[in-house]
ZAVEXMAR-722769 format. One line per field, with one value per residue: residue in three letters; x, y, z of N, C-alpha, C in turn. Coordinates in nm, 4 decimals. Layout:
BEGIN
resn = ALA, ... $
n_X = X, ... $
n_Y = Y, ... $
n_Z = Z, ... $
ca_X = X, ... $
ca_Y = Y, ... $
ca_Z = Z, ... $
c_X = X, ... $
c_Y = Y, ... $
c_Z = Z, ... $
//
This chain:
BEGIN
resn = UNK, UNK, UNK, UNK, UNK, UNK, UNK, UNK, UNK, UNK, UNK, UNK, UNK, UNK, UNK, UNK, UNK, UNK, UNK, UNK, UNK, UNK, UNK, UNK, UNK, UNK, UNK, UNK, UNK, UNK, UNK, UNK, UNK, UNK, UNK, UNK, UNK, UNK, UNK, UNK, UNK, UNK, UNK, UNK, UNK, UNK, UNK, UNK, UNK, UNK, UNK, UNK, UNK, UNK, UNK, UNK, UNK, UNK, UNK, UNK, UNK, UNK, UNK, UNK, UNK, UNK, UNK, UNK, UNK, UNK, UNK, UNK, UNK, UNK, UNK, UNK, UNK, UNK, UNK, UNK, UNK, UNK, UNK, UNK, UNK, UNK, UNK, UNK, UNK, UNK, UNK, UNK, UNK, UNK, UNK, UNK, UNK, UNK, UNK, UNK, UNK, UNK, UNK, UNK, UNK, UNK, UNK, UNK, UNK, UNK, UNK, UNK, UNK, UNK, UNK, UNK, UNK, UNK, UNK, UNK, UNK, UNK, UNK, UNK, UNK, UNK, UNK, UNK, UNK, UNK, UNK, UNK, UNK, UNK, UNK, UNK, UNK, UNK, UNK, UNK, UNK, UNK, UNK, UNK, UNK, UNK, UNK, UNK, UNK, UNK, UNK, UNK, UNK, UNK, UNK, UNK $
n_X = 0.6442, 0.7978, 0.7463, 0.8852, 1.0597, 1.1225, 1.4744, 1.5679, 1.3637, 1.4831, 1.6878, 1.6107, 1.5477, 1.7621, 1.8315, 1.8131, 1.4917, 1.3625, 1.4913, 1.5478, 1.2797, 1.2597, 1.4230, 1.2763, 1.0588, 1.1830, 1.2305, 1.0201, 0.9288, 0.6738, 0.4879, 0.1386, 0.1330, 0.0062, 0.0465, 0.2913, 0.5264, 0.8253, 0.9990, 0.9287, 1.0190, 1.2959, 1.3149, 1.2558, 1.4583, 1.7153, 1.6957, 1.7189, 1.9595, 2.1240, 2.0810, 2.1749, 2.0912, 2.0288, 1.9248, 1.6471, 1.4057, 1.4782, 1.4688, 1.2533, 1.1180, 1.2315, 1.1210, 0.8474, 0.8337, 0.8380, 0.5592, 0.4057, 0.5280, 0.5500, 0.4380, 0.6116, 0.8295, 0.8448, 0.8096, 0.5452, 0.2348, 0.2403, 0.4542, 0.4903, 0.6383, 0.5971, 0.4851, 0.7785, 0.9235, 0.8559, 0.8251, 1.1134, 1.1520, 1.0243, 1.0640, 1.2908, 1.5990, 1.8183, 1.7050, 1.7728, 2.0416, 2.1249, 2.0741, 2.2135, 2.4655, 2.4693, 2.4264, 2.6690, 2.8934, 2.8139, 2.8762, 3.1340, 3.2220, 3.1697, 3.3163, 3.5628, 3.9323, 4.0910, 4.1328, 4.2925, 4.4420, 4.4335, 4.4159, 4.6237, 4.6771, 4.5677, 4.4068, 4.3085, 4.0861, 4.0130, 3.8330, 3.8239, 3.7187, 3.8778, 3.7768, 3.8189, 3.8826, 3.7088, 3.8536, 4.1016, 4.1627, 4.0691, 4.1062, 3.9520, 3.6443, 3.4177, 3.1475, 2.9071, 2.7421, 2.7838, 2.9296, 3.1337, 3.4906, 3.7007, 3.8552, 3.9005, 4.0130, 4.1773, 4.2209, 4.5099 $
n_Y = 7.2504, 7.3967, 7.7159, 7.7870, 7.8491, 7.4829, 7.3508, 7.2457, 7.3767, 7.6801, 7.6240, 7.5572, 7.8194, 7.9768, 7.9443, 8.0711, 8.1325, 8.2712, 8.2611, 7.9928, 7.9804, 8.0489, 7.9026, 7.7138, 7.7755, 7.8402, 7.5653, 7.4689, 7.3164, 7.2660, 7.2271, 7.1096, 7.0171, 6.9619, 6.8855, 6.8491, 7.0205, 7.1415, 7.2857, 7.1380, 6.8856, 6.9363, 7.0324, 6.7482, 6.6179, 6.7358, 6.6902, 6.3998, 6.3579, 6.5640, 6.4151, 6.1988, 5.9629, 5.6348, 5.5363, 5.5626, 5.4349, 5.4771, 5.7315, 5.7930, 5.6604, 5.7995, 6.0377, 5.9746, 5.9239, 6.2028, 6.2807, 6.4285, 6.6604, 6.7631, 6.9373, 7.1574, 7.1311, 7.1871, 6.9922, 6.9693, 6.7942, 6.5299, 6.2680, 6.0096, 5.6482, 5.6385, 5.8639, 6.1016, 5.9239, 5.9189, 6.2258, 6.2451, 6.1039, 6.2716, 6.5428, 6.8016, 6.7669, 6.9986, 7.1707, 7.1705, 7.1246, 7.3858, 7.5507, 7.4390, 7.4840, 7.7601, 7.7973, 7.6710, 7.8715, 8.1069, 8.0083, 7.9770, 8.2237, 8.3433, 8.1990, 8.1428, 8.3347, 8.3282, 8.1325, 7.9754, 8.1528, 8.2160, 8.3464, 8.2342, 7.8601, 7.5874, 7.3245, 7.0254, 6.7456, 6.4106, 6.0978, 5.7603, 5.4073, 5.0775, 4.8142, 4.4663, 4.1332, 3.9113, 3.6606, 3.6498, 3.8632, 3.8804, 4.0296, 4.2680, 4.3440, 4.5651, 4.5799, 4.5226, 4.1975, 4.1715, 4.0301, 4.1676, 4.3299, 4.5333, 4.8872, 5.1827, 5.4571, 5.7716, 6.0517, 6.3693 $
n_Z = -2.0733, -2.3555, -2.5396, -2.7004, -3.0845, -3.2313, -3.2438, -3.4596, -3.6167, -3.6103, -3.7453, -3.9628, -4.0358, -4.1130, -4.3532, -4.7032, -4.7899, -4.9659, -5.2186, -5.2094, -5.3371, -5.5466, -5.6611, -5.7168, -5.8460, -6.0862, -6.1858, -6.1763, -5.9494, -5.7319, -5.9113, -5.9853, -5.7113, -5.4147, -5.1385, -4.9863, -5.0273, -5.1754, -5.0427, -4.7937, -4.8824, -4.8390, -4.5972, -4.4913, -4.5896, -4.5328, -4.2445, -4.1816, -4.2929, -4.1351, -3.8748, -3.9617, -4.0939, -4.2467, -4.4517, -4.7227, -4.5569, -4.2982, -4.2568, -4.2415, -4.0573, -3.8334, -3.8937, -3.8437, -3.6054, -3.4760, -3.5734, -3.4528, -3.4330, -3.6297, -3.7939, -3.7192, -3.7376, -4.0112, -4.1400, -4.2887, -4.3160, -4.2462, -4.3400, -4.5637, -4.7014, -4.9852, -5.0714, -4.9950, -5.1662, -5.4276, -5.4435, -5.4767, -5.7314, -5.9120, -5.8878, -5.9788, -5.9959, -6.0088, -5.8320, -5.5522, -5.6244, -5.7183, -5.5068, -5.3248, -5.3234, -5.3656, -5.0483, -4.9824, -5.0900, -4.9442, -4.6880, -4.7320, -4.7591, -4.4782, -4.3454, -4.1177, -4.1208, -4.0255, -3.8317, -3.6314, -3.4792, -3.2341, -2.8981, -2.6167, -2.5402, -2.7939, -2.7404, -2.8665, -2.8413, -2.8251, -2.8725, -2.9179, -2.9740, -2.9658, -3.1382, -2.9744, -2.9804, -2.7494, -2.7388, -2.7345, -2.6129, -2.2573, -2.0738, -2.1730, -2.1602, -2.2737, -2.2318, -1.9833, -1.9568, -2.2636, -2.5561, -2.6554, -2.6537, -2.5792, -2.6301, -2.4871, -2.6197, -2.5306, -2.7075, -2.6231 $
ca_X = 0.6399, 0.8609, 0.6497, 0.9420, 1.0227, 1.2101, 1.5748, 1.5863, 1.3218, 1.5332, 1.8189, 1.5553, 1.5444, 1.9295, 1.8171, 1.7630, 1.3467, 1.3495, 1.6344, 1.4694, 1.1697, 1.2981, 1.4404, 1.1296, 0.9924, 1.2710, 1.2156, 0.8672, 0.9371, 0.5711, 0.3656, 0.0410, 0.1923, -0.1328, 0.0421, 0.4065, 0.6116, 0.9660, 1.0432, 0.8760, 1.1178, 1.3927, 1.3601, 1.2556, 1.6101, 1.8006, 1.6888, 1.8070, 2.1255, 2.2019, 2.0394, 2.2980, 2.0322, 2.1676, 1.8207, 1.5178, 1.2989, 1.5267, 1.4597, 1.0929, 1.0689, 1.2888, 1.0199, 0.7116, 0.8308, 0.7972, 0.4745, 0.2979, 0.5562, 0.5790, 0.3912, 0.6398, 0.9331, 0.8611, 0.7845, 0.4153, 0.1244, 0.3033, 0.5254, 0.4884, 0.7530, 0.5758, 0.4921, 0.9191, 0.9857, 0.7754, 0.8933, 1.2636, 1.2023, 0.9705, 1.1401, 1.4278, 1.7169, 1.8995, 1.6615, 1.8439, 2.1773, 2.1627, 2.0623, 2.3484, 2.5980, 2.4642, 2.4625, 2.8243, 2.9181, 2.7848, 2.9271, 3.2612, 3.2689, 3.1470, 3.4358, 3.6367, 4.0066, 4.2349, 4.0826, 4.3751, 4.5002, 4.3681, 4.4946, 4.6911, 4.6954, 4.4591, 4.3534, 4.1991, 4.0609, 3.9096, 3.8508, 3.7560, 3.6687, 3.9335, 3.7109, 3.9283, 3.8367, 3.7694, 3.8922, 4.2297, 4.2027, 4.0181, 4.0561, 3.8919, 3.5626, 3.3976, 3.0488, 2.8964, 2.6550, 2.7690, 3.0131, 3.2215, 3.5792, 3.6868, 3.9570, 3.8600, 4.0968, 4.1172, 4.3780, 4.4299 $
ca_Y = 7.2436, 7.5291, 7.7583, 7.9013, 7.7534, 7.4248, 7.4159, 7.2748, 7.4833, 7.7613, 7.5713, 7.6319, 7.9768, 8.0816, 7.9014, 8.1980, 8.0946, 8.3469, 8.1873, 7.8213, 7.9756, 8.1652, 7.7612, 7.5988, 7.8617, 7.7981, 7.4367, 7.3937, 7.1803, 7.2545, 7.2751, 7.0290, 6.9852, 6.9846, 6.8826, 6.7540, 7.0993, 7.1329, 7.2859, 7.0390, 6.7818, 6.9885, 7.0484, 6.5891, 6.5549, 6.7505, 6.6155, 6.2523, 6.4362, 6.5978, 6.2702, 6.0766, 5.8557, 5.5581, 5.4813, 5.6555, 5.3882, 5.5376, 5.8921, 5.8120, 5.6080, 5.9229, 6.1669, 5.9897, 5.9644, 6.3032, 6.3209, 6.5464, 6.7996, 6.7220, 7.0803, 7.2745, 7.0851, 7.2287, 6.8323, 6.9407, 6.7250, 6.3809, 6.1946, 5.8764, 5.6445, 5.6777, 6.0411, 6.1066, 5.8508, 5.9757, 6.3434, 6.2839, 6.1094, 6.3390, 6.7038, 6.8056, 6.7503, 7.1159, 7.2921, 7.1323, 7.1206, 7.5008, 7.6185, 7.4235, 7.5769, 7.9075, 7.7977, 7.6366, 8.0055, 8.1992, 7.9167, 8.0277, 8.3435, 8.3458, 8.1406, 8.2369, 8.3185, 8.2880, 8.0257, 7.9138, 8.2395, 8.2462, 8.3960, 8.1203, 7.7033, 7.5317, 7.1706, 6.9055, 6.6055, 6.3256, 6.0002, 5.6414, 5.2914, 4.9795, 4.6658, 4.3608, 3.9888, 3.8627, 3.5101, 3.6958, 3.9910, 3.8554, 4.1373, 4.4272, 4.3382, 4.6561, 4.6502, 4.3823, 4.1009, 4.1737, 3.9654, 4.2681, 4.3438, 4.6802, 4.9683, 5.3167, 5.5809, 5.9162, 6.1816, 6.5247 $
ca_Z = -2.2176, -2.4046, -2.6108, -2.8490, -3.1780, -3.1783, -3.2608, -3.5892, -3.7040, -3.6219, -3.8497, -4.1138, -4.0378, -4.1412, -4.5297, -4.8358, -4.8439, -5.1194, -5.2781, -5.2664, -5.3867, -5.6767, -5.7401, -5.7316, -5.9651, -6.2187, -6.2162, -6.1374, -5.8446, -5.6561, -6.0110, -5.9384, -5.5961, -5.3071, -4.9765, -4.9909, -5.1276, -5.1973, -4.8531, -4.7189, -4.8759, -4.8166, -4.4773, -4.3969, -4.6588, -4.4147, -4.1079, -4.2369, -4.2930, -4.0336, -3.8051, -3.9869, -4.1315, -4.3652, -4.5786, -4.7169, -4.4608, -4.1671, -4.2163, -4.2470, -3.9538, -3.7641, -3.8810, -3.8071, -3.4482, -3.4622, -3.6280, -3.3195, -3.4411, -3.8263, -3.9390, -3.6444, -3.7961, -4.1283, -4.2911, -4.3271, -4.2480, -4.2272, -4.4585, -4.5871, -4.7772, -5.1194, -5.0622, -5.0112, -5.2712, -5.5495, -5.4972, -5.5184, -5.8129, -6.0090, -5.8827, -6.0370, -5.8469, -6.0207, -5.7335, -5.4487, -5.6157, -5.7088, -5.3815, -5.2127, -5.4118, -5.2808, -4.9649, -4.9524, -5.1298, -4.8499, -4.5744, -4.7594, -4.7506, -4.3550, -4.2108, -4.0554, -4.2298, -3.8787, -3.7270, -3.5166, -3.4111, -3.0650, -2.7741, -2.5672, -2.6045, -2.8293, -2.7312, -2.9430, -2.7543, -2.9456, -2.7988, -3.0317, -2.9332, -3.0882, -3.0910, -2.9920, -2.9647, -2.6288, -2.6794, -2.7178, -2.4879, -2.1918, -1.9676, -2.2761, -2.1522, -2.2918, -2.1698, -1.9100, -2.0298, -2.3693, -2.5534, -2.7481, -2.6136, -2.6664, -2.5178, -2.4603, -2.6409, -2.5312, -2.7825, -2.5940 $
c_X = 0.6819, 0.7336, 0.7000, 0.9392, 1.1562, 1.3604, 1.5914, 1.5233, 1.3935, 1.6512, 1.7569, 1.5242, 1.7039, 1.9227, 1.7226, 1.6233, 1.3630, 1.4316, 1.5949, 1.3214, 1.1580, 1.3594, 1.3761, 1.0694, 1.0303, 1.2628, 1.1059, 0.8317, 0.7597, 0.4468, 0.2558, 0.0790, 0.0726, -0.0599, 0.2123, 0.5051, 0.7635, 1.0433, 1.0590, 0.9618, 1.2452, 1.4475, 1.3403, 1.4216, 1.6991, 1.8172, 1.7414, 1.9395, 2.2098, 2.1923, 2.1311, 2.1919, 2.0675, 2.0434, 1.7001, 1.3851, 1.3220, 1.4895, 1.2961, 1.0420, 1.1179, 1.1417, 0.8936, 0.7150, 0.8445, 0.7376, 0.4063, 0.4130, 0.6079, 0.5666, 0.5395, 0.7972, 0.9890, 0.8592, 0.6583, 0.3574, 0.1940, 0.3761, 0.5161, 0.5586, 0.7381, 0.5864, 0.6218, 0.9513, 0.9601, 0.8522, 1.0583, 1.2624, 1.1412, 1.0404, 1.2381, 1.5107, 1.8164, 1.8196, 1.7052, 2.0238, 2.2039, 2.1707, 2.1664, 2.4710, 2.5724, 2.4793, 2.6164, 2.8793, 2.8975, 2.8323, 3.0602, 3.3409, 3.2420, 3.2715, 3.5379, 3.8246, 4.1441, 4.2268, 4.1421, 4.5083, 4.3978, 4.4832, 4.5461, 4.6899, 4.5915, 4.5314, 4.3199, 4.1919, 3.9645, 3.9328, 3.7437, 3.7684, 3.7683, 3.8367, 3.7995, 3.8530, 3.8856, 3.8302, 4.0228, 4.2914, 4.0947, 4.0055, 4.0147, 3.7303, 3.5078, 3.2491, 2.9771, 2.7591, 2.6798, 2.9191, 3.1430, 3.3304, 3.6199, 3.7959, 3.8877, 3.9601, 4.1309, 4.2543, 4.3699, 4.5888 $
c_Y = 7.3783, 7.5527, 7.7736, 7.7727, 7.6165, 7.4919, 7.3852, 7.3697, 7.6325, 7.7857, 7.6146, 7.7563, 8.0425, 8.0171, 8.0652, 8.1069, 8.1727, 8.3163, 8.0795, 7.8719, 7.9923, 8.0082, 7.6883, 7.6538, 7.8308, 7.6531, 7.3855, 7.2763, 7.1579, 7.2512, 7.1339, 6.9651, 7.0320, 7.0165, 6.8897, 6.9038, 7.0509, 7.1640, 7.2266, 6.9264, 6.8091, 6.9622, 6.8646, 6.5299, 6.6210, 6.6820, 6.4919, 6.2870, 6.3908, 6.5226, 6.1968, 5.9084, 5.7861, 5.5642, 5.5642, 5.5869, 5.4576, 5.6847, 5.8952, 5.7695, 5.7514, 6.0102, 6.1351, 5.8994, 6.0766, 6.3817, 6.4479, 6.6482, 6.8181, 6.8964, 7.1759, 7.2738, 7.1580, 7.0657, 6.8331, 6.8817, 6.6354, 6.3389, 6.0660, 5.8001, 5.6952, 5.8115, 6.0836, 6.0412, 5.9368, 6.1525, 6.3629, 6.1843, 6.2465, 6.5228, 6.6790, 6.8301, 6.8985, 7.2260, 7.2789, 7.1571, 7.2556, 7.5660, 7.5434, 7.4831, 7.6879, 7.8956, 7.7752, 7.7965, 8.1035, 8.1312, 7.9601, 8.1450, 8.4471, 8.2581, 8.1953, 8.2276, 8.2733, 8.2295, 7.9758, 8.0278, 8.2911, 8.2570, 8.2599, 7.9688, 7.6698, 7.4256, 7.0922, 6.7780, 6.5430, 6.1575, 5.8849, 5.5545, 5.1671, 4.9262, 4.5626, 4.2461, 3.9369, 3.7169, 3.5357, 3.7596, 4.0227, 3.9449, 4.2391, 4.3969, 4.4734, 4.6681, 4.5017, 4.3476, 4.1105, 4.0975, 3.9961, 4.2950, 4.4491, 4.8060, 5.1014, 5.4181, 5.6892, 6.0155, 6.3095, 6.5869 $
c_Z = -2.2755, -2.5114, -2.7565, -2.9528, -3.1880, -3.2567, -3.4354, -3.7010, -3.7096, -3.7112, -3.9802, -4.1435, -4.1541, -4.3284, -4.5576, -4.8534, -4.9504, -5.2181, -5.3220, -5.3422, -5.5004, -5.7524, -5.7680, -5.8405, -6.0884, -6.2368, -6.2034, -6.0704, -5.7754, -5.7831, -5.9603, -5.7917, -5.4951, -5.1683, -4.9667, -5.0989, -5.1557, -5.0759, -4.7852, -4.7679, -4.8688, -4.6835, -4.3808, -4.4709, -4.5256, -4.3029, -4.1284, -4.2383, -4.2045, -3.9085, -3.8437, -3.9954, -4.2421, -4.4611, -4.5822, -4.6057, -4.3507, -4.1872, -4.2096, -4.1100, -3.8148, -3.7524, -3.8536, -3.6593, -3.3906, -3.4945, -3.5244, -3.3714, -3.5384, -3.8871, -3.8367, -3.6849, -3.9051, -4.2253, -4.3437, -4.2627, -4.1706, -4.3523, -4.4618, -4.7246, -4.9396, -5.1482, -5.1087, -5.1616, -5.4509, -5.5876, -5.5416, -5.6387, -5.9461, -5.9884, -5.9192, -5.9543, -5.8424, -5.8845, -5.6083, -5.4981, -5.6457, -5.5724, -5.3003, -5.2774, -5.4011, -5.1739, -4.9193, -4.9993, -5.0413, -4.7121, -4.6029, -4.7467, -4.5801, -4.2662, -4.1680, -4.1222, -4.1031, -3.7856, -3.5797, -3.4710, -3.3248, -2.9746, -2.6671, -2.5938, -2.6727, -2.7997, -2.8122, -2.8575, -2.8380, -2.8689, -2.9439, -2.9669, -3.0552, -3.0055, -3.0394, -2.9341, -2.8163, -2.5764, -2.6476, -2.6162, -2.4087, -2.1028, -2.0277, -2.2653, -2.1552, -2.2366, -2.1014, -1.9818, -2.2018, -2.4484, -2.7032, -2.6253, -2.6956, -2.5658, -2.5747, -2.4825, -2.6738, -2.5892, -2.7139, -2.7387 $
//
């Protein structure tokens, strides 16, 4: 069992806290707020994100399969759908949309400007999946017992 801290919490490390805080202040995102801050819905919005979750049920069901490590996460106690629901409608949404517009601003001015001047060949390899109908194309049997037909194609 690792001791350090996990990885996304370390994702929430490289965020301006003094930055989101100084936004919460100006909008009075945490005012009568007990359990459930702004951080705290910051950092269960991301995770949906960057999880590539489609619905506010899916990011809930995500995070409370990883209730045993909810506070280490940075989601707090626990989340529950009302909990989520309730705060994104009653916080103001300018304390999320300012602070990404600092962040994208500081993501901008960190990239890199000569990206593809590297020292000898660059590669790109990218590989996608066509579907195709197996009444048609009887030998694209893409995965056994299953009754999807499908080719495997790899770009270098």
């Amino acid at each position: 069992m690792g001791n350090g801290k996990l990885v996304y919490s370390q994702l929430l490390d490289f965020l301006d806290r003094n930055l989101f805080n100084y936004q919460v202040r100006k909008y009075e995102g945490d005012k009568y707020v007990k359990n459930f801050t702004c951080h705290n819905q910051l950092a269960v919005l991301m995770y949906g994100q960057l999880s590539n979750r489609e619905s506010l049920r899916d990011v809930l069901f995500a995070t409370q399969a990883l209730e045993d490590k909810a506070y280490r996460l940075g989601f707090g106690k626990s989340v529950s759908r009302s909990t989520l629901a309730d705060a994104n409608n009653r916080r103001d949404y300018h304390i999320f949309e300012q602070f990404a517009y600092h962040i994208v601003a500081a993501a901008r001015k960190c990239r890199a400007t000569d990206i593809f001047k590297l020292g000898g060949d660059v590669y790109a390899f990218d590989s996608t999946t066509i579907e195709l109908c197996l009444e048609t194309f009887k030998w694209a049997i893409f995965r056994k017992n299953q009754r999807k037909g499908g080719v495997k194609v790899h770009t270098l």
